[in-house]
VEXDREN-130579 format. One record per residue: residue number from 0; residue in three letters; chain; x, y, z of N, C-alpha, C, O, CB in turn. Coordinates in steps of 0.02 Angstrom, whole numbers. Glycine has a CB too. Layout:
BEGIN
   num   residuo   cadena      n.x      n.y      n.z     ca.x     ca.y     ca.z      c.x      c.y      c.z      o.x      o.y      o.z     cb.x     cb.y     cb.z
   NUM       Ala        A        X        Y        Z        X        Y        Z        X        Y        Z        X        Y        Z        X        Y        Z
...
! end
This chain:
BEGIN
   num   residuo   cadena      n.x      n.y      n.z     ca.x     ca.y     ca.z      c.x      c.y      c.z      o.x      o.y      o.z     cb.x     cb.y     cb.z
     0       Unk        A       42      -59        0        0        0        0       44       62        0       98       56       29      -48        0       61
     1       Unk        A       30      126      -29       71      186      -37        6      228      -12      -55      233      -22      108      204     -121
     2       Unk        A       70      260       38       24      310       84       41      392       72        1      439       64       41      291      172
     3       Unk        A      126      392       72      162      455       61      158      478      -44      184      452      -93      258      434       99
     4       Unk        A      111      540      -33      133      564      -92      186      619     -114      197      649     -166       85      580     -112
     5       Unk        A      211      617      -56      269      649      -65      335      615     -108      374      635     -151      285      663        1
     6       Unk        A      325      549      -71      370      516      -97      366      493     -128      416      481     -160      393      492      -83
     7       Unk        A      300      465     -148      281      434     -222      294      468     -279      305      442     -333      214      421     -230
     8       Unk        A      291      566     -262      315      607     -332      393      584     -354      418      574     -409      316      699     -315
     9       Unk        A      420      581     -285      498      573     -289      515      509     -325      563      508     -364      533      571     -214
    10       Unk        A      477      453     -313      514      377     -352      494      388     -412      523      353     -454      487      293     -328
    11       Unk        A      447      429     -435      424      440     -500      475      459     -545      504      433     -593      375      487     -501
    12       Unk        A      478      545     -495      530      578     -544      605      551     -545      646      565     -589      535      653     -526
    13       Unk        A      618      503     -482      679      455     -491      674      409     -572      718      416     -614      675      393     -418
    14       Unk        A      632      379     -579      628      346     -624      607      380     -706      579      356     -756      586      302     -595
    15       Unk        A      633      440     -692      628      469     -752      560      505     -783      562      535     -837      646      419     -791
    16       Unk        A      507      501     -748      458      527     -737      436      607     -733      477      641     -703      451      500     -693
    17       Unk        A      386      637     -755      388      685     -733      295      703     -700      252      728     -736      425      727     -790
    18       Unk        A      287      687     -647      239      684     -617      196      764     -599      233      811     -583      264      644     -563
    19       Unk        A      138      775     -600       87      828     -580       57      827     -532       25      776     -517       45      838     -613
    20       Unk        A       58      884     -491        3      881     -431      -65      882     -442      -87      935     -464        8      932     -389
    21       Unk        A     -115      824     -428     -190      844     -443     -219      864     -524     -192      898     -567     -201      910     -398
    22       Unk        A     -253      845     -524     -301      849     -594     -354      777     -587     -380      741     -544     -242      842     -679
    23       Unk        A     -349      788     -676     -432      748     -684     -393      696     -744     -352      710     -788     -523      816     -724
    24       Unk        A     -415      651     -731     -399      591     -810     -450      562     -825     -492      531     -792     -345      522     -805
    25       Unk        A     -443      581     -906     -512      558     -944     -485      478     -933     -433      449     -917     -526      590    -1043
    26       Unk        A     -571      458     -955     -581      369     -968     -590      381    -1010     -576      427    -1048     -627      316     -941
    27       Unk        A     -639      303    -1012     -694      275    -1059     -730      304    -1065     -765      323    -1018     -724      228    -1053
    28       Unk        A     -739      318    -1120     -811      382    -1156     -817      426    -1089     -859      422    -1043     -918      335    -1182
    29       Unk        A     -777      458    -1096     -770      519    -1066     -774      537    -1006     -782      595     -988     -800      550    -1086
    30       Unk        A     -767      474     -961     -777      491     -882     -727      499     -862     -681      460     -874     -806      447     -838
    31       Unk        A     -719      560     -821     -664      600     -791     -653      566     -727     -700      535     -703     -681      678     -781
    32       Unk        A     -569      570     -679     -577      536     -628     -534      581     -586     -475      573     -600     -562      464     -635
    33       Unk        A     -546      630     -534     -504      663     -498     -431      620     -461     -434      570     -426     -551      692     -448
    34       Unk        A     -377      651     -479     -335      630     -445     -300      690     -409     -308      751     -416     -297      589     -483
    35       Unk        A     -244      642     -355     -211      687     -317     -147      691     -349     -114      743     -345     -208      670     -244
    36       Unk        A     -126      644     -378      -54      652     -439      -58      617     -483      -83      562     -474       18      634     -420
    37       Unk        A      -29      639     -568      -34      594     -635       27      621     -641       57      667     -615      -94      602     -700
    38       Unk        A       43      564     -700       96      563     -727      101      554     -790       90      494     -793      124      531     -704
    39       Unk        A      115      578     -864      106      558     -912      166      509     -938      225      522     -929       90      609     -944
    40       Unk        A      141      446     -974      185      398     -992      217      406    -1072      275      411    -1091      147      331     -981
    41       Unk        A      153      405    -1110      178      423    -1195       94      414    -1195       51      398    -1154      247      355    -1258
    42       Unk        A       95      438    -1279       54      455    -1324      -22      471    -1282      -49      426    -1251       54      396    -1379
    43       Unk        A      -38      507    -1284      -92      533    -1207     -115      482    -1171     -174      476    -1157     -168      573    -1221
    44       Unk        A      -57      430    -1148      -73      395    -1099      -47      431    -1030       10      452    -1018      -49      328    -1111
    45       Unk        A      -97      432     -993      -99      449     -920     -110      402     -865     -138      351     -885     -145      492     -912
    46       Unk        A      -99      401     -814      -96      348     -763      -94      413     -708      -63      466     -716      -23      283     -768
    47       Unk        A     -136      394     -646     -136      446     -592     -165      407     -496     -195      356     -481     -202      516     -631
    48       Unk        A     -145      448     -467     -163      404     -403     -212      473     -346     -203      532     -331      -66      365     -359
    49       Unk        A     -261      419     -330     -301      477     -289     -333      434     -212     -350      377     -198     -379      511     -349
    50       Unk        A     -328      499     -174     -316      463     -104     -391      447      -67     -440      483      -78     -267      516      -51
    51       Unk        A     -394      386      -19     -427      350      -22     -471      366       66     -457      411      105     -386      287      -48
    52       Unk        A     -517      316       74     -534      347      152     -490      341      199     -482      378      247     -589      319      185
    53       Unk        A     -456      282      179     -406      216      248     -344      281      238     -308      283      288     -367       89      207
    54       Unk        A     -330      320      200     -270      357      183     -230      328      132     -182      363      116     -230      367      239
    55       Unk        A     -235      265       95     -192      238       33     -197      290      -24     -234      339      -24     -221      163        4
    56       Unk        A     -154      272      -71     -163      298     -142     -202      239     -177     -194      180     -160      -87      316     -180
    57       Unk        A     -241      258     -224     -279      211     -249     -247      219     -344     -247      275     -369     -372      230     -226
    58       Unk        A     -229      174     -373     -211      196     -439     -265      178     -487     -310      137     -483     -146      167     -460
    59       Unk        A     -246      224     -539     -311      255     -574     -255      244     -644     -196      262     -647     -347      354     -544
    60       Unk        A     -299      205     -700     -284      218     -771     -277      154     -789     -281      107     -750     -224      262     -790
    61       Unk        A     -265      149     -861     -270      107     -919     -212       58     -895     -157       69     -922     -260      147     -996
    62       Unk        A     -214        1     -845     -156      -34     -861     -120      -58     -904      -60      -53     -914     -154      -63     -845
    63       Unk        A     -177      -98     -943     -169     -165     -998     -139     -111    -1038      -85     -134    -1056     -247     -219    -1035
    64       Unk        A     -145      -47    -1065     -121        9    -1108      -75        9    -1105      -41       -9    -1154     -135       63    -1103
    65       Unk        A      -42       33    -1041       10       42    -1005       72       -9     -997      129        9     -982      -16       54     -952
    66       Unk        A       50      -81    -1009       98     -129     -972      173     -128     -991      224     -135     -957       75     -199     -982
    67       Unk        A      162     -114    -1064      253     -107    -1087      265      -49    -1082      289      -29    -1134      284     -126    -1163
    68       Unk        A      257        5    -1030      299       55    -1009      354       39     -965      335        4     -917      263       99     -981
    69       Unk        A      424       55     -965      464       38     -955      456       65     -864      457       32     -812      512       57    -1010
    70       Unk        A      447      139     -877      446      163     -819      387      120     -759      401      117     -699      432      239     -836
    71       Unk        A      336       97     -782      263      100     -757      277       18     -729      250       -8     -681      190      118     -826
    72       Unk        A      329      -15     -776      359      -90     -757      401      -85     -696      391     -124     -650      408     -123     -819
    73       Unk        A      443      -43     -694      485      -20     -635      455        0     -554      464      -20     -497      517       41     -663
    74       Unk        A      422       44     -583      373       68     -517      318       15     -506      329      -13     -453      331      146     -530
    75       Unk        A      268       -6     -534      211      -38     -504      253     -106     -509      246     -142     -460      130      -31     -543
    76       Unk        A      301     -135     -567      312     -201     -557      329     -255     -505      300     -232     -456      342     -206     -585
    77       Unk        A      350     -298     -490      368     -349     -441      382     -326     -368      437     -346     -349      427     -384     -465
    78       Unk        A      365     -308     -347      384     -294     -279      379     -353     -228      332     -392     -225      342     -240     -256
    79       Unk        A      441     -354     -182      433     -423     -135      473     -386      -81      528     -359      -81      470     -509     -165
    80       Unk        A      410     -397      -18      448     -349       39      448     -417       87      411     -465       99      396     -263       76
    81       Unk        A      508     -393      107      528     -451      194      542     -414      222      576     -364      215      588     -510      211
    82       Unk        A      483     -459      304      477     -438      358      534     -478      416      518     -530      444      403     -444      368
    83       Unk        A      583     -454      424      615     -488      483      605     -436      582      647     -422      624      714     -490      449
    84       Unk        A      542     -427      580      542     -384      630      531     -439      703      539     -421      761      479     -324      613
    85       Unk        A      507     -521      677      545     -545      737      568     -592      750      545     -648      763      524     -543      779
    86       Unk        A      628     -568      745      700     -609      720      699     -673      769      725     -725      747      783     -558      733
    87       Unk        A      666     -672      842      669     -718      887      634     -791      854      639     -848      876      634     -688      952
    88       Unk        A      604     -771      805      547     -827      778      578     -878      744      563     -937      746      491     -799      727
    89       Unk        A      640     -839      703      683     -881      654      620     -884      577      631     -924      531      704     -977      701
    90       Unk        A      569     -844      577      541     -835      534      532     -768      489      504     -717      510      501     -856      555
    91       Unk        A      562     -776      420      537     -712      362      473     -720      356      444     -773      345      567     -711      283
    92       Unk        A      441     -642      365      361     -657      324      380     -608      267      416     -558      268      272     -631      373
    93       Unk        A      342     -640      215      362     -622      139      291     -594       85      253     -638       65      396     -704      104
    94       Unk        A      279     -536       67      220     -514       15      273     -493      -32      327     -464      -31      159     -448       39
    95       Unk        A      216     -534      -94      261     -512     -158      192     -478     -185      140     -509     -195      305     -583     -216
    96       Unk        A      201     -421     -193      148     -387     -246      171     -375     -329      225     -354     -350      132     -309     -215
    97       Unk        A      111     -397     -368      118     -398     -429       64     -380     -473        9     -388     -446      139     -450     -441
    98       Unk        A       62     -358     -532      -21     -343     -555      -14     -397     -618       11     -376     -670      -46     -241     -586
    99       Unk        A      -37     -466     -614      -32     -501     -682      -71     -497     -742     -128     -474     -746      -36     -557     -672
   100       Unk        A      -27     -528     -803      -57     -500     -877      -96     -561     -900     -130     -556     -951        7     -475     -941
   101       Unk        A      -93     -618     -865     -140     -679     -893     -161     -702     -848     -133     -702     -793     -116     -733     -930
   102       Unk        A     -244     -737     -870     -274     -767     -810     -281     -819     -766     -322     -841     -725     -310     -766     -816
   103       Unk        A     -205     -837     -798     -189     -893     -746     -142     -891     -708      -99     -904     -750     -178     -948     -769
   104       Unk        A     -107     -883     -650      -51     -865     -597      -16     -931     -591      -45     -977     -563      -80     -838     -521
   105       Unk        A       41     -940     -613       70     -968     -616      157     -960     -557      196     -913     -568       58     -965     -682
   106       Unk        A      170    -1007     -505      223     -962     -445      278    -1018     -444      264    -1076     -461      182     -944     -347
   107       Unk        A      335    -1001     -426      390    -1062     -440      448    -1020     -371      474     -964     -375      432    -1066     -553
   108       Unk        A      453    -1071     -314      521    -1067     -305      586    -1091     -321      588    -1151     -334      522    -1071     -270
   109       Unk        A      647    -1054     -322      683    -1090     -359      713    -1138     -300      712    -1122     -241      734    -1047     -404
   110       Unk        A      741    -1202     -325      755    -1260     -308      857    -1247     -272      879    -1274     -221      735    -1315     -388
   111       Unk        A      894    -1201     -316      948    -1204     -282     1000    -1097     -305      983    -1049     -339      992    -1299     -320
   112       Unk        A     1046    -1109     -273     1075    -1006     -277     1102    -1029     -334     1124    -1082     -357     1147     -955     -208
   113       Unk        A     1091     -947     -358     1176     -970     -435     1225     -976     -397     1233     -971     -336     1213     -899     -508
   114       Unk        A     1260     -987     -448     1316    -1010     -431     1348    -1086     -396     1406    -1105     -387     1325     -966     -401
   115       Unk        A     1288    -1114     -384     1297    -1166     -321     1227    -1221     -354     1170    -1199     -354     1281    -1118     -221
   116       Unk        A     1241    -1282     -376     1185    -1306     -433     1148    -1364     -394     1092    -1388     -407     1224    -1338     -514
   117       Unk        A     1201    -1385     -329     1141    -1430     -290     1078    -1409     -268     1070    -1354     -242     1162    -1453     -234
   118       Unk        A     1019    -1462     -279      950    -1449     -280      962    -1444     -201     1003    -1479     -172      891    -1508     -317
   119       Unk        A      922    -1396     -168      921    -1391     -101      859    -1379      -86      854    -1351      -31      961    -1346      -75
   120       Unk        A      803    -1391     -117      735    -1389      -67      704    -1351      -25      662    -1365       18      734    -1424      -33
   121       Unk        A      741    -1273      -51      711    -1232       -1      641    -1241       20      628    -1231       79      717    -1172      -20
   122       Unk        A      589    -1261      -25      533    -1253      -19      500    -1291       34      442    -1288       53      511    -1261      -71
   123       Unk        A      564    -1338       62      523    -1364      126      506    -1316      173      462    -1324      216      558    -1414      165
   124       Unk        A      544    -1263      164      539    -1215      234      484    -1163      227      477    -1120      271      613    -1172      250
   125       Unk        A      437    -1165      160      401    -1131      161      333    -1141      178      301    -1186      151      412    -1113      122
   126       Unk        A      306    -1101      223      225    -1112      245      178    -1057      234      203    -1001      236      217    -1125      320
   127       Unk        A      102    -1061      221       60    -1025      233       38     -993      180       -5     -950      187       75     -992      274
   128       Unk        A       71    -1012      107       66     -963       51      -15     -960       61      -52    -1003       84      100     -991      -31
   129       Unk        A      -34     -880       31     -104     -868       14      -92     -813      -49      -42     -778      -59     -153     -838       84
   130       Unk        A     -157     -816      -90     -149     -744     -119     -207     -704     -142     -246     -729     -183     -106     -747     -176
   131       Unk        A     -217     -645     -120     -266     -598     -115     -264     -552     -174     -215     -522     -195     -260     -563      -54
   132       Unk        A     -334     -551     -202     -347     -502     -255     -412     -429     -216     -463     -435     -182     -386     -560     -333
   133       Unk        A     -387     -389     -235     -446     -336     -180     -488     -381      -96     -463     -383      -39     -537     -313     -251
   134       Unk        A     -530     -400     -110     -556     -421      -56     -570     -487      -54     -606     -512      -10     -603     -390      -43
   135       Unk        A     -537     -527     -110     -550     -603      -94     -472     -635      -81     -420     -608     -102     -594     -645     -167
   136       Unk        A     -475     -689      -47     -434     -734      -34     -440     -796      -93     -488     -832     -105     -447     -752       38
   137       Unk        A     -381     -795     -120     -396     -844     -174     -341     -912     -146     -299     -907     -102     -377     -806     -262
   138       Unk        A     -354     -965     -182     -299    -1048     -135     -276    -1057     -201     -320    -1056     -243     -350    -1146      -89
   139       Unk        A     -198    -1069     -228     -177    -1094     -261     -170    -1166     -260     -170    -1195     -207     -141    -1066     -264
   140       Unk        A     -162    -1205     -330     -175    -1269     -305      -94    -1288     -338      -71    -1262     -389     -256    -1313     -337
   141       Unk        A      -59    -1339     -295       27    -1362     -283       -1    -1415     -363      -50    -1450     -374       62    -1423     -172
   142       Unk        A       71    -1394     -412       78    -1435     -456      119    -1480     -445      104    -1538     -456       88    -1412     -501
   143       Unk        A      187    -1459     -418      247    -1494     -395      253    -1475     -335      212    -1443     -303      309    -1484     -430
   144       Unk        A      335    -1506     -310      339    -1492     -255      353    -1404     -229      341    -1387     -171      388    -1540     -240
   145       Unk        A      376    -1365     -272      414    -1297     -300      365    -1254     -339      380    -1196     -355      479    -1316     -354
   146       Unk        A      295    -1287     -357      254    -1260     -399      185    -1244     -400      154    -1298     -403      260    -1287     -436
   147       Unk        A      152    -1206     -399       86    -1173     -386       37    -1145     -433       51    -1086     -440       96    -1126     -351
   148       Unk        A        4    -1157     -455      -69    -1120     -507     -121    -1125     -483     -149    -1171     -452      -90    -1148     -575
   149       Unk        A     -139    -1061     -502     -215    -1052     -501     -247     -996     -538     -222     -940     -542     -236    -1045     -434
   150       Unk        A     -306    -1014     -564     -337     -973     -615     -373     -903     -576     -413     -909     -529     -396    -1024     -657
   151       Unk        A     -349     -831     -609     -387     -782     -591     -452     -763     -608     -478     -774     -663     -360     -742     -601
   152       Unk        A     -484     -732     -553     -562     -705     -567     -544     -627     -622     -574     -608     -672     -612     -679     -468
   153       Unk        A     -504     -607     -598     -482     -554     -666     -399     -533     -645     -360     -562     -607     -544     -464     -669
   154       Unk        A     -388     -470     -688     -321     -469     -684     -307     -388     -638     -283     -338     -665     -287     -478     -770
   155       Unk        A     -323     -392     -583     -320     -353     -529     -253     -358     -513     -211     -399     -532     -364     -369     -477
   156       Unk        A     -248     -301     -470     -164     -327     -435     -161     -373     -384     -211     -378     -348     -120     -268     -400
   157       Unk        A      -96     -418     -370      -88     -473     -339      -64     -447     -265      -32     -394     -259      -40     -519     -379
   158       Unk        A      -79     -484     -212      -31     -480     -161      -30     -547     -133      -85     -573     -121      -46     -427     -110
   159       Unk        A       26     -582     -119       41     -672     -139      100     -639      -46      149     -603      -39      106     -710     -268
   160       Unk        A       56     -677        1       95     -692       57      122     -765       73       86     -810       50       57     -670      110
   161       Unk        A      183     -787      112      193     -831      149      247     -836      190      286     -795      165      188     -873      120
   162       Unk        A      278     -865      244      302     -866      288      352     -927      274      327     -980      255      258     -862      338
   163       Unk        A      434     -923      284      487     -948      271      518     -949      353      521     -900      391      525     -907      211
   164       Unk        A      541    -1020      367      601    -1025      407      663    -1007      379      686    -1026      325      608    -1086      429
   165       Unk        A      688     -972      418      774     -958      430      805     -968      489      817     -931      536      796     -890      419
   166       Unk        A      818    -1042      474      867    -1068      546      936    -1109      517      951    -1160      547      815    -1135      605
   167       Unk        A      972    -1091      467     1030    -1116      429     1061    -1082      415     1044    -1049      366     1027    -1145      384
   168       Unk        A     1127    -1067      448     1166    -1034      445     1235    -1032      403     1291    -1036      427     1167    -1033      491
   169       Unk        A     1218    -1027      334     1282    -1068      289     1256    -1018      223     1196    -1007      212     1274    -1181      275
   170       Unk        A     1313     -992      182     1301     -945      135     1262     -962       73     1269     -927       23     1359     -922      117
   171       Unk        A     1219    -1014       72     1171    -1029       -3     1116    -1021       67     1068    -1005       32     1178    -1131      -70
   172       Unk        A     1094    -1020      120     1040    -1020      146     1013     -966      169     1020     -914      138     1040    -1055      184
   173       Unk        A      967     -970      243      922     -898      263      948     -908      329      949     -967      347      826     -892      255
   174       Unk        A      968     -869      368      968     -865      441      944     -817      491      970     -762      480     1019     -868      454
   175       Unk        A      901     -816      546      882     -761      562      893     -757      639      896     -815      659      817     -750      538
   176       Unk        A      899     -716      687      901     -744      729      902     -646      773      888     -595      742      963     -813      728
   177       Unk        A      922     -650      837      899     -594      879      959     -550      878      954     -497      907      875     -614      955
   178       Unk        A     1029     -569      839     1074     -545      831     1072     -485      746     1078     -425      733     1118     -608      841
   179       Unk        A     1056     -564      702     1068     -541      627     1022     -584      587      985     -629      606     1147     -550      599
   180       Unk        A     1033     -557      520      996     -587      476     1018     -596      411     1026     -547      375      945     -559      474
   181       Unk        A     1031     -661      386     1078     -660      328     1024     -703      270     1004     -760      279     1163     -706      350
   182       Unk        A     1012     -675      230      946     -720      164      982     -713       91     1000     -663       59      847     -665      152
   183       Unk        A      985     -777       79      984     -807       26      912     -788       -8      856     -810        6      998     -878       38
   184       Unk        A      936     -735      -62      855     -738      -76      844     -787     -129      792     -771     -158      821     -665     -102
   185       Unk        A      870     -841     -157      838     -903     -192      803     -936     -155      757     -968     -180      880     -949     -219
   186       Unk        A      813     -938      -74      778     -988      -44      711     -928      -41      661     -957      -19      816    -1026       34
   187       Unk        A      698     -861      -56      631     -838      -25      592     -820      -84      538     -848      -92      637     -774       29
   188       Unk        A      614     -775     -127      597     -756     -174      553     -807     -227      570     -858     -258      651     -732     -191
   189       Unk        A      497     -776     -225      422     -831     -277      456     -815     -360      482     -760     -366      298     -776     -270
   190       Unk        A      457     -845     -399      473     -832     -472      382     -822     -497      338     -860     -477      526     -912     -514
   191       Unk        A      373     -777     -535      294     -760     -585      322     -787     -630      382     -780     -638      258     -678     -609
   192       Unk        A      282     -828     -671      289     -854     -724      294     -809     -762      257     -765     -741      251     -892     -739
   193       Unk        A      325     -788     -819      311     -732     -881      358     -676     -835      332     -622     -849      207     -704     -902
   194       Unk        A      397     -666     -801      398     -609     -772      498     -621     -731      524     -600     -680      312     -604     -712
   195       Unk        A      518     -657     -779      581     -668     -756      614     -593     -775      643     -553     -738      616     -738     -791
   196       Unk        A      603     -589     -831      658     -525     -853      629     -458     -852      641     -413     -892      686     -532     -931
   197       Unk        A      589     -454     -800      541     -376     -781      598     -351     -703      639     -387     -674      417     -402     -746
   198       Unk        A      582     -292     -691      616     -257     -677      581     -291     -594      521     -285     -582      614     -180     -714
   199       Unk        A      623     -322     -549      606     -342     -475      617     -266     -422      665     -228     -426      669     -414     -449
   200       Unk        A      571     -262     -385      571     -226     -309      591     -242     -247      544     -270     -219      519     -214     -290
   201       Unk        A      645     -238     -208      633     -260     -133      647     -220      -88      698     -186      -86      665     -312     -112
   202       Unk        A      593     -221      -38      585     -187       23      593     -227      109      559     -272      132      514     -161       10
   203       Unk        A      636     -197      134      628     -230      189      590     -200      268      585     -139      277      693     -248      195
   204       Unk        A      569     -242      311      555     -202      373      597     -228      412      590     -288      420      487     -203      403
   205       Unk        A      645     -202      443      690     -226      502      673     -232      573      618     -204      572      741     -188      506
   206       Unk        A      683     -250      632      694     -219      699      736     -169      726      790     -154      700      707     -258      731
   207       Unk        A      711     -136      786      749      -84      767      799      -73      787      817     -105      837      729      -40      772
   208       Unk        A      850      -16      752      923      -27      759      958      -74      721     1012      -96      739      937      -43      818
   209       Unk        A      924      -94      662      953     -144      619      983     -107      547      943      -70      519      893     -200      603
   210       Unk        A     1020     -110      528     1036      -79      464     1065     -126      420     1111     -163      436     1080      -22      470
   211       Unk        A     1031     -124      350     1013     -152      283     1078     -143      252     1107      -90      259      950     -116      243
   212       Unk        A     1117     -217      202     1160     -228      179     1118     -247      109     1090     -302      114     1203     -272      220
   213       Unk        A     1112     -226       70     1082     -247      -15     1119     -225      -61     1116     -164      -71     1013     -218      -40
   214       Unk        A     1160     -261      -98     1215     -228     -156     1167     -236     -227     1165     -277     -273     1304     -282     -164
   215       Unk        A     1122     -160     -206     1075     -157     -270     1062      -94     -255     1072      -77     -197     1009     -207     -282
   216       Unk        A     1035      -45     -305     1039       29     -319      970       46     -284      915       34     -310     1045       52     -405
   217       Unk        A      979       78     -218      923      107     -187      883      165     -215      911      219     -225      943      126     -129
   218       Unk        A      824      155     -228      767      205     -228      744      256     -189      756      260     -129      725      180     -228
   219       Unk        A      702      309     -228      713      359     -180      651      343     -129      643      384      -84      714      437     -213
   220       Unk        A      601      280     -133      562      262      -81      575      222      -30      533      208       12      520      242      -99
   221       Unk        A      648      196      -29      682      168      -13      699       80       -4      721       39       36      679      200       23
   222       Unk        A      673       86      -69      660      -14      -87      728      -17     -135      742       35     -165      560      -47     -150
   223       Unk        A      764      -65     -143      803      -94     -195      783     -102     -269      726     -125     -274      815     -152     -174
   224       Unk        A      813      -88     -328      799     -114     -390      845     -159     -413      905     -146     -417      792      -65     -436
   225       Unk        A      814     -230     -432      840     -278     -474      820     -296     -538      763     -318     -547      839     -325     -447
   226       Unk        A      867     -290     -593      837     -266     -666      817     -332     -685      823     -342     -745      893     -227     -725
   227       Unk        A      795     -378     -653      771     -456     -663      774     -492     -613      807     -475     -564      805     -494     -708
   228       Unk        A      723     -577     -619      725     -598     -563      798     -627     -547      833     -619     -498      673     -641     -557
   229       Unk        A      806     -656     -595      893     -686     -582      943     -629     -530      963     -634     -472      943     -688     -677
   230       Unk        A      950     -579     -578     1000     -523     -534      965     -522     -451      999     -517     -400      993     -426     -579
   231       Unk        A      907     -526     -452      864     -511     -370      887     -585     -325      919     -585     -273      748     -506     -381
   232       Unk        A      864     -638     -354      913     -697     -322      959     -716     -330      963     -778     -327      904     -742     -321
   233       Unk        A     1012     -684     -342     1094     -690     -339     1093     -622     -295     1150     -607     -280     1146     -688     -425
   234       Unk        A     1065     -596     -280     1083     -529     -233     1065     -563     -153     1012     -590     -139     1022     -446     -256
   235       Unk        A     1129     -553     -103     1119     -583      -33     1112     -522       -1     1144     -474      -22     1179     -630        0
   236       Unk        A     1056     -514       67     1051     -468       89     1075     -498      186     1076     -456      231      976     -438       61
! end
């Protein structure tokens, strides 16, 4: 969820953007939609975000229009935030938000790190996957042991949670504990089918007094960019 539009102007105009305060964006046959910021992408495509009761930004415009914008791939694309706020648990909780282009969701963890080709099974350590479209809870159904589908009611944006042990302390794994926190993100990170070579997001929440090691080019909202999924799981945080 995006709350600050302050800073939302800022990752914009980070990303090359040049964003407006407030206006109106035409639709479909002509229905106008107040926003609190737009941004123009190309050819009078507009995309804009307007604020909501709860206090979110709510986004407004033509996705399916929109999808091969480079910029619009960057900002709304893959985002996967980890929660290590309690480290005593030895558990990551993990949301990957995504807005998919076909109606079938297709999710894959990968099986072992580059560099390092033994199958290692992270996926035993994973529990609880769910994934939510606006207000429904949808159940993916397990193809393999590593593998997940399920057909969408439409193509809304995704938010795909689940919860990972980190109690292995060895550099292809996850470790977490009341000291530190060291992740292999092959063992956490969900693969989208169709969506290997799109531009990845990661955000973390720490405990506090913890400070973030990610050798990836920080944003000005302060999430990581990985120009694919590969580069995002070869990156150790």
């Amino acid at each position: 969820m995006i709350r600050d539009l302050d800073l939302l102007a800022a990752s914009l105009v980070d990303l090359g953007c040049d964003p407006s305060p407030a206006g109106v964006l035409e639709g479909f046959a002509g229905e106008t939609t107040a926003v609190d910021l737009k941004v123009h992408f190309s050819a009078e495509q507009w995309i804009g975000w307007c604020r909501q009761a709860d206090g979110t930004l709510a986004l407004v415009g033509d996705l399916q229009r929109l999808s091969r914008s480079l910029p619009l791939q960057t900002f709304l694309g893959r985002l996967t935030r980890l929660d290590l706020s309690e480290p005593h648990s030895h558990l990551v909780q993990v949301s990957l938000r995504c807005t998919p282009t076909t109606p079938v969701l297709r999710l894959r963890l990968p099986a072992w790190t580059p560099g390092s080709y033994l199958i290692r099974d992270y996926v035993r350590h994973l529990e609880g996957l769910e994934v939510r479209q606006g207000g429904l809870r949808l159940l993916p159904c397990r193809t393999d042991p590593a593998g997940w589908r399920l057909a969408l009611p439409s193509l809304e944006p995704l938010e795909i949670r689940y919860q990972l042990l980190a109690a292995d302390l060895t550099v292809r794994t996850c470790h977490l504990d009341g000291d530190h926190g060291f992740l292999a993100l092959a063992a956490l990170a969900l693969e989208v089918e169709g969506e290997r070579w799109a531009p990845h997001r990661l955000s973390l929440h720490l405990p506090e007094g913890w400070h973030p090691f990610v050798p990836l080019p920080r944003q000005a909202d302060g999430s990581w960019l990985a120009k694919d999924f590969d580069q995002l799981v070869d990156t150790p945080v």
